[in-house]
N, CA, C and O atoms as CSV, one atom per row, in Angstrom:
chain,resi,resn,atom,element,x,y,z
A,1,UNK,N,N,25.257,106.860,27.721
A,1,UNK,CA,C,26.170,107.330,28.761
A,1,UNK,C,C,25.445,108.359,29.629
A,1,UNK,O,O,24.519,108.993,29.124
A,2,UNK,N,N,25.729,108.526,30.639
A,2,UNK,CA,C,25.283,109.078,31.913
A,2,UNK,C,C,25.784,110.248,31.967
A,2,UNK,O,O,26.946,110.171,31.568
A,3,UNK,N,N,25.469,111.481,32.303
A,3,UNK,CA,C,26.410,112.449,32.945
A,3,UNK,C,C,26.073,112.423,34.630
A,3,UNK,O,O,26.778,113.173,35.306
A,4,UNK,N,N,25.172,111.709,35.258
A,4,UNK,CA,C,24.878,111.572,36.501
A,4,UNK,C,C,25.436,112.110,37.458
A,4,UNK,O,O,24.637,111.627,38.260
A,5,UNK,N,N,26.242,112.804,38.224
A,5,UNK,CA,C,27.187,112.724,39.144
A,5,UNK,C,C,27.128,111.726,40.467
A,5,UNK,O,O,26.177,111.722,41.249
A,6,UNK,N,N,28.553,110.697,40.615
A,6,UNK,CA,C,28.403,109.763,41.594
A,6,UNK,C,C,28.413,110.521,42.756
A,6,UNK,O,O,28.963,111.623,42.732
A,7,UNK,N,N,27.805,110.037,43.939
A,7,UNK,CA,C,29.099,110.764,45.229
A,7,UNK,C,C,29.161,109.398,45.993
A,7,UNK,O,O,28.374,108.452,46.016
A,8,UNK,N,N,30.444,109.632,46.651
A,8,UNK,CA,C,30.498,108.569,48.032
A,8,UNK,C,C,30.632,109.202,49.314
A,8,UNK,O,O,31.297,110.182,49.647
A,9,UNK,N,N,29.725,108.306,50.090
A,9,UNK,CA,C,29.294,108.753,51.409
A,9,UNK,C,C,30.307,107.914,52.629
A,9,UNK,O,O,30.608,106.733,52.457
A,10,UNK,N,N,30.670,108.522,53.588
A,10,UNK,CA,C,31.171,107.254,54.841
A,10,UNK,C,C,30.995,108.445,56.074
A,10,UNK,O,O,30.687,109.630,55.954
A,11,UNK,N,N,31.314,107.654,57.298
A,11,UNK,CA,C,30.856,108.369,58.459
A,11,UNK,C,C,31.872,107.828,59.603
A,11,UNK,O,O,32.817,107.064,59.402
A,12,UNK,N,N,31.540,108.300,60.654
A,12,UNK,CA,C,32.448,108.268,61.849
A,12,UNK,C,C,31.735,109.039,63.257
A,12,UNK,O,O,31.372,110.214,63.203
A,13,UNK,N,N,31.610,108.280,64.390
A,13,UNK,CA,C,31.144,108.683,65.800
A,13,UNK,C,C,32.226,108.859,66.541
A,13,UNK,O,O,33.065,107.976,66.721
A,14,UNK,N,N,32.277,109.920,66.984
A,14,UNK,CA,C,33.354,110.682,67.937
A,14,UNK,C,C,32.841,110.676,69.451
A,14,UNK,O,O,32.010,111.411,69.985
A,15,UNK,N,N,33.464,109.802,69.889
A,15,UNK,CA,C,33.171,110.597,71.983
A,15,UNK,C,C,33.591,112.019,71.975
A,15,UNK,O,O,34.789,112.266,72.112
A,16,UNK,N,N,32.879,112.817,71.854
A,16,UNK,CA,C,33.966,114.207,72.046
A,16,UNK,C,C,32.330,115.071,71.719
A,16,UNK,O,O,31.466,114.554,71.010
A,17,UNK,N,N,32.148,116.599,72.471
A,17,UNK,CA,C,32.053,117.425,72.326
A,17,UNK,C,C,31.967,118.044,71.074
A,17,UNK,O,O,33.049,118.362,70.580
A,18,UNK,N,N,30.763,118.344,70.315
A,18,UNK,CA,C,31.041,118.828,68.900
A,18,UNK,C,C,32.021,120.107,68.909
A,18,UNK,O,O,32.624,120.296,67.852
A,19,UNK,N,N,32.342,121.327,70.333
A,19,UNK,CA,C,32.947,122.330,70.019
A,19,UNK,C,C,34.481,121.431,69.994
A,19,UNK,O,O,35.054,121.687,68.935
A,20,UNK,N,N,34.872,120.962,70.413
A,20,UNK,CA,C,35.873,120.172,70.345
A,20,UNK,C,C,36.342,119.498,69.361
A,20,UNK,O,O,37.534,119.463,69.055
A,21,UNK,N,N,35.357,118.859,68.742
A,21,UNK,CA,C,35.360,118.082,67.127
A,21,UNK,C,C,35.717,119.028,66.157
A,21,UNK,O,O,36.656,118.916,65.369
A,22,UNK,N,N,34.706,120.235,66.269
A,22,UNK,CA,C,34.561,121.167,64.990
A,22,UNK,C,C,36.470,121.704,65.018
A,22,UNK,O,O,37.247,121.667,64.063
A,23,UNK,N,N,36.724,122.104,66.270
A,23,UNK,CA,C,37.991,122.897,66.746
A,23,UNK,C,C,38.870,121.917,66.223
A,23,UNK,O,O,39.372,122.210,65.138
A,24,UNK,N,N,39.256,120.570,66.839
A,24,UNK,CA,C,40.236,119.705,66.456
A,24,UNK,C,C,40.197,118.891,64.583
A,24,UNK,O,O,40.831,117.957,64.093
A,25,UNK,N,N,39.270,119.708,64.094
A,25,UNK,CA,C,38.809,119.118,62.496
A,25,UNK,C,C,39.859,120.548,61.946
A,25,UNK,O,O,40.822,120.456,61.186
A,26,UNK,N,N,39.350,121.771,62.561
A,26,UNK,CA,C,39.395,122.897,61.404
A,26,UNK,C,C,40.902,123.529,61.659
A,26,UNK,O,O,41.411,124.063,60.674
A,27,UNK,N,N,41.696,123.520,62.940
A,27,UNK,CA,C,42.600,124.110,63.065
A,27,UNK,C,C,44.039,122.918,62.423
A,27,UNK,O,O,44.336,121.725,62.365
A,28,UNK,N,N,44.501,124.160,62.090
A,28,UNK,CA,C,45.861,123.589,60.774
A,28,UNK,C,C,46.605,122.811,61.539
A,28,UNK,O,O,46.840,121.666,61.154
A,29,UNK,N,N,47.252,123.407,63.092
A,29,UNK,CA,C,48.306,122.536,63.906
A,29,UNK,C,C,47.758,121.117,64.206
A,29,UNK,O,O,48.443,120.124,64.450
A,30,UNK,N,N,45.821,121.224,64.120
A,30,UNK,CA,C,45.817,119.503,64.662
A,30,UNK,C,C,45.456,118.726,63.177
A,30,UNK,O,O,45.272,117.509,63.160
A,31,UNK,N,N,45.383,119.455,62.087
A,31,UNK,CA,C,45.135,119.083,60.869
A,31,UNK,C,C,46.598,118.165,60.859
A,31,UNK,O,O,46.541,116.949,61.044
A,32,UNK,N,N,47.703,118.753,60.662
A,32,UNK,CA,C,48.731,118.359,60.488
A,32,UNK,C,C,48.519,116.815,61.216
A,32,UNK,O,O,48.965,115.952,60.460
A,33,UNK,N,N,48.198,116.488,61.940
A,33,UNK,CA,C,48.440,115.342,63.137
A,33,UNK,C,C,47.678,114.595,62.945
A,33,UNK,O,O,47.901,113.501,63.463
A,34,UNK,N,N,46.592,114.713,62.254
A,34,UNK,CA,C,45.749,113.532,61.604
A,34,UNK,C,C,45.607,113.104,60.460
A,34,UNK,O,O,45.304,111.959,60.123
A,35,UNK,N,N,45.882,114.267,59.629
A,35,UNK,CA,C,44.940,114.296,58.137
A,35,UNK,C,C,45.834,112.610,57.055
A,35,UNK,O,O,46.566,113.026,56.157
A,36,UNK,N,N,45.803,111.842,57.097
A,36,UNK,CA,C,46.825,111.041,56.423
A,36,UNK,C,C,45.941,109.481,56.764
A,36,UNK,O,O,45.366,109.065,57.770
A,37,UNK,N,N,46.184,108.880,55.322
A,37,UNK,CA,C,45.388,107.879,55.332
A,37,UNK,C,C,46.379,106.352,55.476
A,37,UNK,O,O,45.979,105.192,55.376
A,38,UNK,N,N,47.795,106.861,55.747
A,38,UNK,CA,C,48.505,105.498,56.119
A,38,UNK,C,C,49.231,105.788,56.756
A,38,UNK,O,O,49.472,106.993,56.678
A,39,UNK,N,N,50.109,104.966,57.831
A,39,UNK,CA,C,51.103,105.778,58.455
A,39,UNK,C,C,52.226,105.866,57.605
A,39,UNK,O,O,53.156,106.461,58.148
A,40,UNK,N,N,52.421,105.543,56.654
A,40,UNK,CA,C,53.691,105.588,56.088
A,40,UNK,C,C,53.578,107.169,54.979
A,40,UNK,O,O,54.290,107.518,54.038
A,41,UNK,N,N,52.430,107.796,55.582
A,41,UNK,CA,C,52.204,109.343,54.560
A,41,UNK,C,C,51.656,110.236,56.036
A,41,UNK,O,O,51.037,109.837,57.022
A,42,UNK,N,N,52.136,111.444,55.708
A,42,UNK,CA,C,52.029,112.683,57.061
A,42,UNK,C,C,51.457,113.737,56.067
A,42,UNK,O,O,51.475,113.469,54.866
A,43,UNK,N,N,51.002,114.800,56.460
A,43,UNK,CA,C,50.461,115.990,56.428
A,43,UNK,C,C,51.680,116.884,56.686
A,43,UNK,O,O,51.807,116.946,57.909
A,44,UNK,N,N,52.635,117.605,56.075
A,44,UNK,CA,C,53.589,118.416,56.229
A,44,UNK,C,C,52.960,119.850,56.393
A,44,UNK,O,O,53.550,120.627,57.145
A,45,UNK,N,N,51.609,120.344,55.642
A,45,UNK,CA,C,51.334,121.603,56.074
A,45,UNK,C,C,49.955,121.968,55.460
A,45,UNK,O,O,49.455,121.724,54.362
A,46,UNK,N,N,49.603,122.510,56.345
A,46,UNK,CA,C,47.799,123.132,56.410
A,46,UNK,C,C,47.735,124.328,56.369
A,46,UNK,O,O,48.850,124.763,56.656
A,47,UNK,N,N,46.775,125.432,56.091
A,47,UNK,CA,C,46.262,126.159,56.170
A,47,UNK,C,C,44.353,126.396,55.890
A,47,UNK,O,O,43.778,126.053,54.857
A,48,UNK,N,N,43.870,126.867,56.758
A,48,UNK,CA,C,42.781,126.839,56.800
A,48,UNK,C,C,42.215,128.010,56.942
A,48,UNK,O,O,42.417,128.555,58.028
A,49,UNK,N,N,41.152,128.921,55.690
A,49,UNK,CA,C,40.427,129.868,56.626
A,49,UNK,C,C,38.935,129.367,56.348
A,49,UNK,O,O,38.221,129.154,55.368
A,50,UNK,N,N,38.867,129.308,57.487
A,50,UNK,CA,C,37.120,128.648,57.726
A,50,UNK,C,C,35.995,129.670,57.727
A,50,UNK,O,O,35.469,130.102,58.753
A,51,UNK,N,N,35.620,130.074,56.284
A,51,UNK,CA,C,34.370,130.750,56.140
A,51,UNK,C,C,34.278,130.771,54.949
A,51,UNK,O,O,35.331,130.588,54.339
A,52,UNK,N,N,32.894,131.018,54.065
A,52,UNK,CA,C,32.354,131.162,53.143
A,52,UNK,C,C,33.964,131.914,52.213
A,52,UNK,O,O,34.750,132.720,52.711
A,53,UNK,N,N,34.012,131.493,51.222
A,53,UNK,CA,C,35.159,132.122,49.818
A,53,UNK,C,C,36.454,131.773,50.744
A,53,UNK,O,O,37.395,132.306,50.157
A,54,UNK,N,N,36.869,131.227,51.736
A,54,UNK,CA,C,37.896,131.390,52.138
A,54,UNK,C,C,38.620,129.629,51.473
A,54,UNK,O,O,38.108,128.628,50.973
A,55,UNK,N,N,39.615,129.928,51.735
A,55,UNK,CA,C,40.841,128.999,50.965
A,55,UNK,C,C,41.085,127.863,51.844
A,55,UNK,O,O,40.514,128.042,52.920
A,56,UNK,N,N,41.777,126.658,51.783
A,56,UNK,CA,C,42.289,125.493,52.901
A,56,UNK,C,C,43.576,124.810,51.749
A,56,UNK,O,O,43.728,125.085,50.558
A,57,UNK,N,N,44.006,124.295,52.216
A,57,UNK,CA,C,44.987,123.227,51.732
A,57,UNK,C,C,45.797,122.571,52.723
A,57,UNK,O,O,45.792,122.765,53.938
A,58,UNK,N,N,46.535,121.721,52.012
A,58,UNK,CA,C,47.015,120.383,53.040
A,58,UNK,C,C,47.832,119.759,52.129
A,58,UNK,O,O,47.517,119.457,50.978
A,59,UNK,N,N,48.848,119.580,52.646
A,59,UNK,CA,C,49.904,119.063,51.884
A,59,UNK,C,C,50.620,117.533,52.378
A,59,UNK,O,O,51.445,117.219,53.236
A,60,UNK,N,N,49.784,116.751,51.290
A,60,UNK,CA,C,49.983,115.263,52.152
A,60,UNK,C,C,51.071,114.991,51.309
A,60,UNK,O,O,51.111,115.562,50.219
A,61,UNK,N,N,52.158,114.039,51.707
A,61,UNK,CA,C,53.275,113.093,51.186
A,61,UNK,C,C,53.636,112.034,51.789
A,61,UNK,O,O,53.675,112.021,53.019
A,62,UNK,N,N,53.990,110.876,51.002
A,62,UNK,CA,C,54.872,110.094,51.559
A,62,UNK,C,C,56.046,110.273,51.859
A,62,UNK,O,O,56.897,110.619,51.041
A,63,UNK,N,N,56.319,110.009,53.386
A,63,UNK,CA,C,56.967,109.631,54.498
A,63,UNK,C,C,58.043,109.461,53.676
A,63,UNK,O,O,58.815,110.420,53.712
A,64,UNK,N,N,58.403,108.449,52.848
A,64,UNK,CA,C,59.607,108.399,51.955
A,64,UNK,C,C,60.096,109.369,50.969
A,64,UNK,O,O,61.176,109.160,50.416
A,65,UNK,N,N,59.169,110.753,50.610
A,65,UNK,CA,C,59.373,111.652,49.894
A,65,UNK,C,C,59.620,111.540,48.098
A,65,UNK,O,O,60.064,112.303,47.240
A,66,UNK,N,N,58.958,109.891,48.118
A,66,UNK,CA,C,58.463,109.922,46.808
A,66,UNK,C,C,56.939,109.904,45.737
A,66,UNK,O,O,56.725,109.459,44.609
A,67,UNK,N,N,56.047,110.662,46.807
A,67,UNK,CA,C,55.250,111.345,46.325
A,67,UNK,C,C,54.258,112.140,46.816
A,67,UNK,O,O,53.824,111.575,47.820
A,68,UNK,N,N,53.529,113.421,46.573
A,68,UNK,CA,C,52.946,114.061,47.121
A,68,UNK,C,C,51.886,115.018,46.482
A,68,UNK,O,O,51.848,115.116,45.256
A,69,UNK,N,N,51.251,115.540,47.063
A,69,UNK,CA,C,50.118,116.111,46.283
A,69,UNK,C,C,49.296,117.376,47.056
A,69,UNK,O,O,48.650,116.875,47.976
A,70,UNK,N,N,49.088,118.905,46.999
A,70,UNK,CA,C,48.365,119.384,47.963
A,70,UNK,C,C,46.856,118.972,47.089
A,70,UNK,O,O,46.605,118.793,45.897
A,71,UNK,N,N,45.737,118.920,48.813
A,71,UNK,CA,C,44.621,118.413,48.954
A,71,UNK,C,C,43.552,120.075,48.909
A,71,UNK,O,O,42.742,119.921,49.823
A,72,UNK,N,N,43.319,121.301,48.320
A,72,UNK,CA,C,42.689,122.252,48.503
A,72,UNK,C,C,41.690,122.283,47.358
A,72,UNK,O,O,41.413,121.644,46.343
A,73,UNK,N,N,41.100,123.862,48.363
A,73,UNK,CA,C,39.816,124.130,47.459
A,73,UNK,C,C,39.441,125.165,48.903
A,73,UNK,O,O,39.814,125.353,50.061
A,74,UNK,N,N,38.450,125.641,47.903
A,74,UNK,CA,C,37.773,127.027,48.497
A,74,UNK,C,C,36.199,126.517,49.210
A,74,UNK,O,O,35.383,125.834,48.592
A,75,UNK,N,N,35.993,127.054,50.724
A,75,UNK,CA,C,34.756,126.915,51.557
A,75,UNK,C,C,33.510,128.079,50.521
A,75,UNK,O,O,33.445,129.287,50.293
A,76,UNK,N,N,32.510,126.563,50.060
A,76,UNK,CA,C,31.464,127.155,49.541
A,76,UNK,C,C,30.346,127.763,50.514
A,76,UNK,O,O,29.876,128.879,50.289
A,77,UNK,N,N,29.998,127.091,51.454
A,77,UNK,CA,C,29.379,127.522,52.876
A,77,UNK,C,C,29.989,126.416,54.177
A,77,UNK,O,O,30.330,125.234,54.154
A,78,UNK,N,N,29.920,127.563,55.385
A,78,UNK,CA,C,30.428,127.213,56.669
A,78,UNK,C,C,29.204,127.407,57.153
A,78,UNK,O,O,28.523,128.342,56.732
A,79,UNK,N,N,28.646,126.363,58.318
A,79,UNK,CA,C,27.513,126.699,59.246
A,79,UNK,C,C,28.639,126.141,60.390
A,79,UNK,O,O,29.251,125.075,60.343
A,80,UNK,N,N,28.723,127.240,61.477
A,80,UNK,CA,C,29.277,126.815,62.505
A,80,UNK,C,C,29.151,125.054,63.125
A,80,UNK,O,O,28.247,124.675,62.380
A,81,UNK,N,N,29.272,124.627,63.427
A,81,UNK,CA,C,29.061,123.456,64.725
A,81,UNK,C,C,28.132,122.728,63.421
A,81,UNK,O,O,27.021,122.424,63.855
A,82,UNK,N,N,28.263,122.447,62.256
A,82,UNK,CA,C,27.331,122.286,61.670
A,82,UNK,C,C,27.019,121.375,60.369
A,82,UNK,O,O,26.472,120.308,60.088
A,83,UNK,N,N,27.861,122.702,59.600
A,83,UNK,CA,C,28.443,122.290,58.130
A,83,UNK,C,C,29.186,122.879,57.544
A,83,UNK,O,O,29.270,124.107,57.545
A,84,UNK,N,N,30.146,121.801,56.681
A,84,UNK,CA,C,31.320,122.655,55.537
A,84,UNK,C,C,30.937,121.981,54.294
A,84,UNK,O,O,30.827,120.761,54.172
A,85,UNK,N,N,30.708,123.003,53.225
A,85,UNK,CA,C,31.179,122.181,51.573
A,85,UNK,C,C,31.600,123.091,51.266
A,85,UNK,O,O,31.355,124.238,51.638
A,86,UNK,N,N,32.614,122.537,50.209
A,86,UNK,CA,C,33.789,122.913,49.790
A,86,UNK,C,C,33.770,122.848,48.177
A,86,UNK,O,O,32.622,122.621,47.795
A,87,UNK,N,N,34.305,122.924,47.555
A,87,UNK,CA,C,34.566,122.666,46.371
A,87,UNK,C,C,36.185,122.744,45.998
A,87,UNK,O,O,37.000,123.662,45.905
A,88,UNK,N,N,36.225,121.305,45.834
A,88,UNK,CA,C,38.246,121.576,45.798
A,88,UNK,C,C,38.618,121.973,44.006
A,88,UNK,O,O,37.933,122.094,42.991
A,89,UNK,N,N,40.169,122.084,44.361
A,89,UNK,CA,C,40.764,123.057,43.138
A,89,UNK,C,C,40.239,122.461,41.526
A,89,UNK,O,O,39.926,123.155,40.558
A,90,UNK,N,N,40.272,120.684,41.643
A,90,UNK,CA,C,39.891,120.087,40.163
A,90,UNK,C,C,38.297,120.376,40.117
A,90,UNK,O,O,37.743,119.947,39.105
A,91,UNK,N,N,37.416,121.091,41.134
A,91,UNK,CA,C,35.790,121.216,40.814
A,91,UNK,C,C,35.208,120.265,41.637
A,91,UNK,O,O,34.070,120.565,41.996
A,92,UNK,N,N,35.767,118.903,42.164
A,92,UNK,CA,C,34.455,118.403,42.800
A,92,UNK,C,C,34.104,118.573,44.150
A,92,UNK,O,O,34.997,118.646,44.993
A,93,UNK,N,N,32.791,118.654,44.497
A,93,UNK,CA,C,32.215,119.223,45.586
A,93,UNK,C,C,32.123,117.851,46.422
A,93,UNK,O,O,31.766,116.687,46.239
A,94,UNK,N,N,32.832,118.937,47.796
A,94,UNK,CA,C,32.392,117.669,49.342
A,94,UNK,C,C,31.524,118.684,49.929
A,94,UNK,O,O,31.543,119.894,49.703
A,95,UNK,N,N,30.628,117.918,50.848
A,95,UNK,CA,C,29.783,118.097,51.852
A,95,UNK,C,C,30.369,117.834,53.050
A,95,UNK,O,O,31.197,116.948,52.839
A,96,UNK,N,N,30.372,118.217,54.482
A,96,UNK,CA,C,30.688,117.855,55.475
A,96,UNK,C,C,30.034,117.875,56.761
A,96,UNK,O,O,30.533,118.746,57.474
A,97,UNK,N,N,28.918,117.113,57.430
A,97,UNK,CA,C,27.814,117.817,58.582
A,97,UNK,C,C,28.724,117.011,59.882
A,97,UNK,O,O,29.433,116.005,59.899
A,98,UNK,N,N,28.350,117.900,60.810
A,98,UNK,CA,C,28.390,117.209,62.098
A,98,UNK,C,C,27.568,117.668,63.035
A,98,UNK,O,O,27.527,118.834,63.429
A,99,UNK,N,N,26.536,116.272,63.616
A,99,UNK,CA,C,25.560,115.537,64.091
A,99,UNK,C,C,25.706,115.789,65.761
A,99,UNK,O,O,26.833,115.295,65.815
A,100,UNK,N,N,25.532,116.038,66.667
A,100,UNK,CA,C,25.388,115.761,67.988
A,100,UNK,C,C,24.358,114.630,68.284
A,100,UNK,O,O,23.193,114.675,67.889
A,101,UNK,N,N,24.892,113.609,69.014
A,101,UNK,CA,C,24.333,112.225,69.226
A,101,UNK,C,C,24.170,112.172,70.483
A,101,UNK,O,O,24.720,111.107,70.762
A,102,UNK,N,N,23.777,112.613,71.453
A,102,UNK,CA,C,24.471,112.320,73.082
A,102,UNK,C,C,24.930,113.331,73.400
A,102,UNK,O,O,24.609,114.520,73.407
A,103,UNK,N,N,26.488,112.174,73.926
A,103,UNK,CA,C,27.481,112.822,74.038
A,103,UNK,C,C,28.435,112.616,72.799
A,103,UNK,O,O,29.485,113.259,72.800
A,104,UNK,N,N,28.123,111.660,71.598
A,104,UNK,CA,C,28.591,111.831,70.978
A,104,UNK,C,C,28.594,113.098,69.631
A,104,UNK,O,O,27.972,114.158,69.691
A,105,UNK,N,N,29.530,112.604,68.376
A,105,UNK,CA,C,29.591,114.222,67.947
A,105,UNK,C,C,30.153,112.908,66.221
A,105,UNK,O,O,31.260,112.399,66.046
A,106,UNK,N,N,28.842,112.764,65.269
A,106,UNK,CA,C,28.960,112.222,64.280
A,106,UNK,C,C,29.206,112.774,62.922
A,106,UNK,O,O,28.180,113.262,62.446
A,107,UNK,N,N,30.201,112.845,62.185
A,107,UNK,CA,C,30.502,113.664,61.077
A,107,UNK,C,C,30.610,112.625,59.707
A,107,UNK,O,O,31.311,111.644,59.459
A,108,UNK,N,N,29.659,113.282,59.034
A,108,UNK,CA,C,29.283,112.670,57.724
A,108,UNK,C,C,29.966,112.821,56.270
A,108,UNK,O,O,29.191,113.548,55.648
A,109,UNK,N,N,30.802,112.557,55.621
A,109,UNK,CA,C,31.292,113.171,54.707
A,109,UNK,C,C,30.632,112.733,53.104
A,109,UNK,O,O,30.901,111.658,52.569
A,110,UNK,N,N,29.889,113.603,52.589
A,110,UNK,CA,C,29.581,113.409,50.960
A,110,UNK,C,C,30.569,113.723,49.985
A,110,UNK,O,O,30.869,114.899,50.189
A,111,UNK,N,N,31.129,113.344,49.175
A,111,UNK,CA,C,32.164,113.991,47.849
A,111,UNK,C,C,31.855,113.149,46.709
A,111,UNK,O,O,31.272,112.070,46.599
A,112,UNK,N,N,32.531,114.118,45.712
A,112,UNK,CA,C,32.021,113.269,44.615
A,112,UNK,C,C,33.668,112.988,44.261
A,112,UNK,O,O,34.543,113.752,44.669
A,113,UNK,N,N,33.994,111.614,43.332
A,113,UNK,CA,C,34.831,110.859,43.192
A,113,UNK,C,C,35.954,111.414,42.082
A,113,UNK,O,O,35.467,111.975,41.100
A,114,UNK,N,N,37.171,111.327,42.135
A,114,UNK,CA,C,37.586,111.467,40.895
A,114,UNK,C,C,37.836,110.366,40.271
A,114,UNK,O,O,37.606,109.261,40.763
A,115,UNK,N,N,38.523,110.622,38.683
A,115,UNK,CA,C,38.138,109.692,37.722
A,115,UNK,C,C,39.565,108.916,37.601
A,115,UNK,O,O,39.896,108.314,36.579
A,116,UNK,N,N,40.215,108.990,38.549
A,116,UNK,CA,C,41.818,107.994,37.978
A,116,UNK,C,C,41.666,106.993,39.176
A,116,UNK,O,O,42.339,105.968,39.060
A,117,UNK,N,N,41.038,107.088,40.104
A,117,UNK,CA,C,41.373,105.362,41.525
A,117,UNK,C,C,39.794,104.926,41.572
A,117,UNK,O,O,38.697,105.469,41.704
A,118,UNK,N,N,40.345,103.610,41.384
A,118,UNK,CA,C,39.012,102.834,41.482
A,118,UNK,C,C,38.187,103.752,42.888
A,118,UNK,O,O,38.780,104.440,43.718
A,119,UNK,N,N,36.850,103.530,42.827
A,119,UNK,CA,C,35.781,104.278,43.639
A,119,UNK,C,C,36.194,103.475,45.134
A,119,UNK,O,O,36.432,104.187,46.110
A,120,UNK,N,N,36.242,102.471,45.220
A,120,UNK,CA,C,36.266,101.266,46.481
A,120,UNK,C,C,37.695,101.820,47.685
A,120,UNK,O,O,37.801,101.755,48.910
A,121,UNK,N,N,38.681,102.391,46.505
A,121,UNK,CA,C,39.821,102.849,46.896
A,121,UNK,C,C,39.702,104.463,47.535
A,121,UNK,O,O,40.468,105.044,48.304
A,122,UNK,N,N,38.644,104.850,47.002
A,122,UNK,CA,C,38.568,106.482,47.191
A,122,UNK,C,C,38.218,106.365,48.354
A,122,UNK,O,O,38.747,106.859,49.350
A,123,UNK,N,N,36.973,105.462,48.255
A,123,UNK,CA,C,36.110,105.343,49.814
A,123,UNK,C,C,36.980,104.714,50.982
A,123,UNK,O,O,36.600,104.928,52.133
A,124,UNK,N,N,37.698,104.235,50.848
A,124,UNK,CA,C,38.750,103.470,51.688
A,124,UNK,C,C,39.743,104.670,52.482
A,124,UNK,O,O,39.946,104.887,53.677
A,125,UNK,N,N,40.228,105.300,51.277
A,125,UNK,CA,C,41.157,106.250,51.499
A,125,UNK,C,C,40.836,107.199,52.510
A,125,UNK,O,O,41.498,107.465,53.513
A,126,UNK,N,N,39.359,107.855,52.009
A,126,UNK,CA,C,38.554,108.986,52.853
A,126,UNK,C,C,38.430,107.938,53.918
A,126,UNK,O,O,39.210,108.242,54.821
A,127,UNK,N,N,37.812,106.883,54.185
A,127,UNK,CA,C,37.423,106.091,55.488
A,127,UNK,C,C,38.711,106.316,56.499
A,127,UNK,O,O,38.577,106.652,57.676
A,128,UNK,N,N,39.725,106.125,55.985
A,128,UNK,CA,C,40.871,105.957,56.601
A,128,UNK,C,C,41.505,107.000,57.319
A,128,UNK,O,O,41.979,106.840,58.444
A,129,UNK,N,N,41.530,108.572,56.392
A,129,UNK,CA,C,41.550,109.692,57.325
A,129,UNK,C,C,40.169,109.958,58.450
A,129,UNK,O,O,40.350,110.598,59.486
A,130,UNK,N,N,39.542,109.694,58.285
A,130,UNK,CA,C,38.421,110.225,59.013
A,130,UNK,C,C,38.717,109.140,59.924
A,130,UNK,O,O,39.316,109.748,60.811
A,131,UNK,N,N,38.678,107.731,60.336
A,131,UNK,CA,C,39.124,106.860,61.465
A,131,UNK,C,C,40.505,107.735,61.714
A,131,UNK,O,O,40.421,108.054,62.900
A,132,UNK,N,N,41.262,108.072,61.389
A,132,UNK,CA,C,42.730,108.971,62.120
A,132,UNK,C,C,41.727,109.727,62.828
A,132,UNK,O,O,41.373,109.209,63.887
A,133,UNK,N,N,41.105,110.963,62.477
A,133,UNK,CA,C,40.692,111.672,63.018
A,133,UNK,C,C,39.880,111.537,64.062
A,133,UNK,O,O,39.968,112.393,64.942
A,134,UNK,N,N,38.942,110.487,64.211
A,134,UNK,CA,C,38.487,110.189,65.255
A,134,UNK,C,C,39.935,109.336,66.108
A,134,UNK,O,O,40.014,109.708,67.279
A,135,UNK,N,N,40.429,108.869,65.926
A,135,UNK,CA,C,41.181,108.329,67.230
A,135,UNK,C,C,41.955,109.527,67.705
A,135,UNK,O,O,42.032,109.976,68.849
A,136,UNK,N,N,42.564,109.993,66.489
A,136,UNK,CA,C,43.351,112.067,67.386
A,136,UNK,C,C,42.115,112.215,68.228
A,136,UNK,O,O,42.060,111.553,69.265
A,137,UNK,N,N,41.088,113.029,67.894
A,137,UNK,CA,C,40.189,113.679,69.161
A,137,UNK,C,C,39.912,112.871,70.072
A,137,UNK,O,O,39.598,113.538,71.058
A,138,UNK,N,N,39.843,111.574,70.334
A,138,UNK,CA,C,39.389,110.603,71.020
A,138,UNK,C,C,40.245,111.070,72.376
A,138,UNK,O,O,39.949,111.313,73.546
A,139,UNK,N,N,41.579,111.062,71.508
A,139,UNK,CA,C,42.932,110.901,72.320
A,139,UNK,C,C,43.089,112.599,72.958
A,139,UNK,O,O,43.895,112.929,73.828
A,140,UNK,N,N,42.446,113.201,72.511
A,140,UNK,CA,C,43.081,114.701,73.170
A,140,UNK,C,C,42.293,114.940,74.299
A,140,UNK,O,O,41.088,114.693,74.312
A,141,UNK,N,N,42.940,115.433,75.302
A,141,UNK,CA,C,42.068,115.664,76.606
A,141,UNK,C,C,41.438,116.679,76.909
A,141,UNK,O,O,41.466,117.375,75.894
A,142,UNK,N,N,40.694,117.375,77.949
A,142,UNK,CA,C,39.963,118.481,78.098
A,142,UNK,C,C,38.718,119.043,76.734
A,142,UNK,O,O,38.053,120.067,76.890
């Protein structure tokens, strides 16, 4: 047996301005408006403080109000315009960079998996908020 640690990787290219990306990723009011990997589940409430020891959470549920879960953990390092890892509340560590391409603005996400949903499903799940998130900023103007 292995103690290895897995991680899964997925990605996403944004038309947008990285100050724009970083801004519409980290603030709670536009957190709320994306963070959700089906439409039939919303983000009811965020908080974010974006720096080294500081705290985040996110409180995703289904839309039908039969089930829910907050998503937190504490910022291990912040590099502005740059990078976030985190380490959420059960211990496993995400990575988060964002890339300037152009004009585009590419954000990479590393995490490592937990042990109750198949891996295919995890990666799906994360794929799925992060496509929200790029179509929100896509969609916001200025």
């Amino acid at each position: 047996m292995t103690t290895e640690t897995r991680t899964i990787t997925i990605q996403t290219s944004i038309k947008a301005a990285i100050e724009k990306v970083w801004q519409l990723w980290s603030n709670p009011a536009d957190i709320t408006k994306w963070s959700t990997p089906a439409p039939d589940w919303h983000t009811t409430k965020a908080e974010n403080d974006l720096r080294s020891g500081g705290k985040f959470l996110s409180r995703m549920e289904a839309k039908d109000g039969s089930f829910g879960f907050d998503f937190s953990g504490v910022y291990d390092q912040v590099k502005t315009h740059k990078q976030m890892d985190y380490t959420l509340d059960d211990g496993r560590k995400v990575q988060i960079t964002f890339a300037v391409q152009g004009s585009e603005t590419t954000i990479t996400q590393t995490f490592e998996p937990e042990n109750e949903n198949p891996i295919e499903m995890q990666r799906e799940g994360w794929q799925a908020i992060l496509n929200n998130f790029k179509q929100y900023a896509e969609a916001q103007k200025g």
